[in-house]
C-alpha positions in Angstrom: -11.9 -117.2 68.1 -11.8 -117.9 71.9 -11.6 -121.4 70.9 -8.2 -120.7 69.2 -6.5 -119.4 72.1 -7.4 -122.3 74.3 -6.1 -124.9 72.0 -2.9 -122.8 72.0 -2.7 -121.4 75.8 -4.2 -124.9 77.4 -1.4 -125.8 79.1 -0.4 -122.3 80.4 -4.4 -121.8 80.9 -4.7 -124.9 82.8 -1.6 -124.2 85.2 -3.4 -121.0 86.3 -6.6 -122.0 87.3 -6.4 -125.4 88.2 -5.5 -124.1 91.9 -7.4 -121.4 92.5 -9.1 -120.9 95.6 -13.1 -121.0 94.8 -14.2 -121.5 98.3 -15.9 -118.3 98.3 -18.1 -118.9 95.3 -18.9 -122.6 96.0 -20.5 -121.4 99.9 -23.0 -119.1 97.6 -23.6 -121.9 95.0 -23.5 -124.9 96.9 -26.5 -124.4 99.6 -28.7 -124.4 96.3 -27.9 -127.7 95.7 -29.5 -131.3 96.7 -26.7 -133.1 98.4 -25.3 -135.7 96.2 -27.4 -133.9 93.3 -26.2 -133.5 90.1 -23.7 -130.6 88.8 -23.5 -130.1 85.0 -19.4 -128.2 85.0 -20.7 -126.3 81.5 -17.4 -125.8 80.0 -15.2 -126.8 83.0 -11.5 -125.2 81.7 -9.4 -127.0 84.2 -11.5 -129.3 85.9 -10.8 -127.4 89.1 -14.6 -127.4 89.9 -15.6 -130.4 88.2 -12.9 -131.9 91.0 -14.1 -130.4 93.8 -17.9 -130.9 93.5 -17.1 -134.9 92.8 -14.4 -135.3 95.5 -17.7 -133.0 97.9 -19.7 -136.2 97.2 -21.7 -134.8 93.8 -22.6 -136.3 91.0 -21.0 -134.3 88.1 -21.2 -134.3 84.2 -18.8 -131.6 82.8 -18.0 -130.7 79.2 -15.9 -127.9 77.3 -15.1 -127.2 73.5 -11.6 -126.6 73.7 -9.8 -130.4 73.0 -6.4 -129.5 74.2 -8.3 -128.2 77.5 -11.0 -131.5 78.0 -7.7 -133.9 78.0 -5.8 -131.9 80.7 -9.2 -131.9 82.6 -9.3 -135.2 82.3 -6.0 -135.9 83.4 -6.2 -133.5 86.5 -10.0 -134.9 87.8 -9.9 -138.7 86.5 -13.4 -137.7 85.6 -14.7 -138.5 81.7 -14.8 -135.2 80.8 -16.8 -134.3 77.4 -15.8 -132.5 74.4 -18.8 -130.2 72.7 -19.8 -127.0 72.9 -22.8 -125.5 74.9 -25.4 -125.8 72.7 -24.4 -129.2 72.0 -24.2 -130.8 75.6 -27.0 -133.2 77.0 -26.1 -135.1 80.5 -26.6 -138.3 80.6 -29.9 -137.2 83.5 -31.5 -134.3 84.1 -29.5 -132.0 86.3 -30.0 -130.5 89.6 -27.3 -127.2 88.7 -26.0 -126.3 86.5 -22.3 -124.4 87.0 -21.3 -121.9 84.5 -18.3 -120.2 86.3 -16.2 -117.5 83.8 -17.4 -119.8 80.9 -20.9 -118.2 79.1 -18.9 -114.9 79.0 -17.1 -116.4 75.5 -20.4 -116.5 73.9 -21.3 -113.6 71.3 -24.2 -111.6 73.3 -26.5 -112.3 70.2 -26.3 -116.2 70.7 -26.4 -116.0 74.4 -29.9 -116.4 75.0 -30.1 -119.6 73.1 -27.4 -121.1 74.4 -28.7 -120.8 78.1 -32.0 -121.7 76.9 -31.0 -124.9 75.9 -28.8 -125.4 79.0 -31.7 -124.6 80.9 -33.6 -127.2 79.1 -31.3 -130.0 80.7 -32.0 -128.7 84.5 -34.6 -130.0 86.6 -37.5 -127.7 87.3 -36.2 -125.6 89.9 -32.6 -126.5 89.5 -30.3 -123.5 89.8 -27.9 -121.8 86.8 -24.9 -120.4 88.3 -23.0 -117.8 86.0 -20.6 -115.3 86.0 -19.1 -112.8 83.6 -17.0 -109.3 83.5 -18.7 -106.9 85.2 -19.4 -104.0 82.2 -21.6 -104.0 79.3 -20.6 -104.6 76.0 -18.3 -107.1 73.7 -14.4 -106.8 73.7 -12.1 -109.1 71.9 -8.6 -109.2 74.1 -6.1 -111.6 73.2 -7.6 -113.5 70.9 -10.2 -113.7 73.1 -14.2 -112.6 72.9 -16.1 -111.4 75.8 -19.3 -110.5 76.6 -19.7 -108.6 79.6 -22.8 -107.8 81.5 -24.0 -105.9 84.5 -27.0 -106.1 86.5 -28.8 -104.6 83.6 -27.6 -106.5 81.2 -28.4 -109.5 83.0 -32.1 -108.4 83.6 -32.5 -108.2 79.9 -31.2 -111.5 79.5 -33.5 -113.3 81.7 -36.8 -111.5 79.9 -36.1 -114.4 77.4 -35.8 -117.5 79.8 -37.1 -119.4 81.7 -34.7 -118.6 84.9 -35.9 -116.0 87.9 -33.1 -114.6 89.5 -32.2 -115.6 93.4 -29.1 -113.6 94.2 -26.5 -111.5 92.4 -23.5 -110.3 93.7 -20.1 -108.5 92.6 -16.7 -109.9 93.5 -13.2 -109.1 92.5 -11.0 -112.2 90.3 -9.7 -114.8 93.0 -6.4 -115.3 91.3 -3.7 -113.4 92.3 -2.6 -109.7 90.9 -6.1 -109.7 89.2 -8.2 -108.4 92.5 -9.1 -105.3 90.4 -11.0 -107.1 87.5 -14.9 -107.0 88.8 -17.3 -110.3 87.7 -20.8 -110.3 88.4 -21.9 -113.2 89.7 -25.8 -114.6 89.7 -27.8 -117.6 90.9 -30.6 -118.6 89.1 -33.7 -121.0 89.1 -35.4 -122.7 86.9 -39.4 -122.4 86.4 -41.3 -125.1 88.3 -43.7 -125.3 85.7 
């Protein structure tokens, strides 16, 4: 369903994020992360991340389902850009983080779990999982569009089945503009060592 609405809005989609200022999130995330480590983009929209972590000196391997969406990445980042779904993706090395920004939330709550268990499988031990969804509880459809939402709940009872432990959390308002009001919780995870 979600996957529809890309295909069709790509280009509008693509025009809206691509320039978003995500300074904010990448001083949280970033500090986690090995310099010159490797960042798996999962399902990267845009590219805008994928772009900035290269362009910061990362190594980055970033995929998305949507094929209308991976050739504009493509275009806008010069990076080679996969096209397969979550469950689906294995980096070409193990990775150091994994960035999941607005991305997991598209996922039915019911197959959520396995899908970030097998993301978690291609981290490093002790790599970190960033995520974000709509702060809330609950699935919507809007617009053609699924989402699951969680809160700080929510996410507890997601972790009980993974192997991720929870470093930081935080609530922020949407970065692009005439959206402030829409909440997101944010969390950075880490992988078991063991």
């Amino acid at each position: 369903m979600s996957l529809d609405y890309y295909q069709q809005q790509a280009e509008l989609f693509h025009h809206n994020t691509k320039s978003v200022d995500m300074t904010p999130l990448y001083q949280r995330f970033l500090p986690y992360v090995a310099k010159g480590g490797h960042i798996v983009d999962a399902g990267c929209g845009s590219g805008r991340d994928s772009l900035y972590f290269a362009s910061s000196g990362f190594s980055v391997s970033a995929f998305d389902a949507s094929p209308a969406l991976v050739e504009l990445a493509r275009q806008h980042t010069g990076l080679p850009i996969s096209l397969c779904r979550f469950e689906e993706f294995t980096p070409p090395t193990p990775a150091d983080a994994i960035w999941a920004c607005a991305s997991l939330l598209h996922v039915p709550l019911a197959e959520l779990t396995a899908v970030m268990a097998h993301l978690t499988e291609q981290l490093k031990p002790g790599g970190v999982f960033y995520c974000s969804f709509k702060y809330g509880h609950g699935e919507v459809t809007r617009e053609g569009r699924h989402f699951t939402n969680l809160d700080e709940t929510g996410l507890e009872q997601l972790l009980q089945g993974l192997s991720l432990n929870l470093v930081e959390h935080w609530q922020t308002g949407d970065l692009r503009p005439g959206r402030e009001q829409e909440r997101w919780l944010n969390a950075v995870l880490r992988k078991d060592t063991v």
